[in-house]
Steps between C-alpha positions, in 0.01 A plus 500: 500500500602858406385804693564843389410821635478773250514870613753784517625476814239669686407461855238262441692310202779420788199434786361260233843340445532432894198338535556306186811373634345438866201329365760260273651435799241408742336263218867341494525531107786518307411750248724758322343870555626790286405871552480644147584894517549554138192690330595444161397105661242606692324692191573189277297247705161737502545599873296793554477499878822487726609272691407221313554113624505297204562058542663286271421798234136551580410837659324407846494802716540900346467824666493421869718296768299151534599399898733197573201275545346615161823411347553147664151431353586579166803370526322118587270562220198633726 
């Protein structure tokens, strides 16, 4: 599994990269998590909203922090 968190380095891009990362860990997964900062990347996969969550390519969460719970669920397929 691929997580990436797409945003340009706002406040909430980095809160939604710390619970990404907590919520990986509590679910013990080994999955690799990227924060994408770029725009000209951000632009090019039809983000409107920042931060953006997207999984194994698919965009799952945009424009707001999901909580650590939220996260774990999607991350298990909830």
């Amino acid at each position: 599994m691929k997580l990436e968190i797409l945003g340009t380095g706002c406040t909430k891009c980095k809160r939604m990269y710390d619970n990404v990362t907590e919520a990986v860990k509590k679910a013990g997964l080994q999955t690799e998590v990227v924060k994408v900062e770029e725009l000209n990347e951000i632009v090019s996969r039809g983000v409107l909203m920042t931060p953006s969550l997207f999984k194994d390519g698919e965009e799952v969460v945009a424009g707001r922090v999901p909580t650590v719970n939220e996260i774990i669920e999607i991350l298990q397929g909830a």
